[in-house]
C-alpha positions, 0 to 999 in steps of 0.5 A, a space after each residue: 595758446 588758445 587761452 591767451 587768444 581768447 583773452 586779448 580778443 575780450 581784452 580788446 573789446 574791454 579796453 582802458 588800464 584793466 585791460 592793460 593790466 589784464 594783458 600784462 597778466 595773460 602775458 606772464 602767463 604765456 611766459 611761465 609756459 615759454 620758461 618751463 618749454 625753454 628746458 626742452 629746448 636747451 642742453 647745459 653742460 653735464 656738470 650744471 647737475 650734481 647727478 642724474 636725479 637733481 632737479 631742473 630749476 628755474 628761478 626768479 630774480 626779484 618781483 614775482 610776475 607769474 604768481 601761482 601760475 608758474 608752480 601749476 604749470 611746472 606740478 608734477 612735470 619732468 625734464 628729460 627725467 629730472 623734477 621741475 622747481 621753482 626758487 625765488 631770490 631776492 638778490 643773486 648772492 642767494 643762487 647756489 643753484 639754478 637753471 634758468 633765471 627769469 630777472 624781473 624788470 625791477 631788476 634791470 637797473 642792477 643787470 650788469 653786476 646780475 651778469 657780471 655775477 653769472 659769468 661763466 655759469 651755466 644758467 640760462 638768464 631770461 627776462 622782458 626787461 627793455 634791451 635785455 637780450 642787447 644788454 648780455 641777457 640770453 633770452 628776452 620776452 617782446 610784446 610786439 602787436 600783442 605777440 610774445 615774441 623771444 629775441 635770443 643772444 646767442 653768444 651770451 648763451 654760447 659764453 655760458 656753455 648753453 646749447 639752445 636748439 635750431 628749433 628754438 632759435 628759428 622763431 626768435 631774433 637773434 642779437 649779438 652781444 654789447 662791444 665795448 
């Protein structure tokens, strides 16, 4: 976390649309660490796992944000005993398998049938898109006075029999689910 100080603090200092994207950048930073910690502190079902040496996966969902990142923050890292992948898809029909999704914001337009299609699975949606968490994703990534913050829908992760630590949940937002 350090390093994410350091760079908004020179970022602020630089200002103009650089340092904007320059946050953006330090933020899907930051991000990729928070993806690859959110399976600490989740428990799936044990059926989500084929046996006891498959993989933990995390996946993207469209537009990549973390670039190379994410694989050196995962490279040689396990999960309660399990390797860590990362898969990208280009559409969701391709997941056969995944843990935790990360829905880019290109994404957004197609998020109901993106959750209409994970229903009842075991995968742990997660995105900064606007209104995910409100919209029936799990967990949304905030910028709020330049902190990442994590709004949790719980329900929508109970739905999925996803159990995510008191811990995790004491330092986000919780919001409920859609009523229709």
């Amino acid at each position: 976390m350090s390093r994410f100080r350091f760079i908004a603090a020179v970022l602020l200092l630089v200002g103009g649309p650089a340092a904007a994207q320059a946050v953006r950048a330090a933020a899907s930073q930051v991000e990729a660490v928070f993806l690859f910690n959110f399976a600490q502190f989740v428990d799936w079902p044990p059926e989500s796992f084929p046996d006891s040496q498959a993989p933990l996966i995390i996946g993207i969902l469209g537009d990549d944000p973390f670039g190379p990142f994410l694989e050196q923050t995962v490279r040689g890292e396990t999960v309660r005993g399990r390797p860590v992948e990362i898969r990208r898809y280009r559409g969701i029909e391709e997941i056969k398998t995944c843990h935790i999704l990360f829905v880019s914001r290109v994404e957004m337009d197609r998020l109901a049938d993106m959750l209409a299609a994970l229903k009842d699975r075991p995968v742990l949606a997660v995105s900064d898109g606007d209104d995910f968490a409100q919209r029936g994703g799990m967990i949304q990534f905030v910028i709020e006075r330049s902190r990442i913050r994590l709004r949790i829908n719980l329900e929508a992760a109970q739905a999925a029999k996803l159990t995510i630590s008191s811990k995790l949940l004491r330092s986000a937002e919780l919001v409920p689910l859609p009523r229709h």
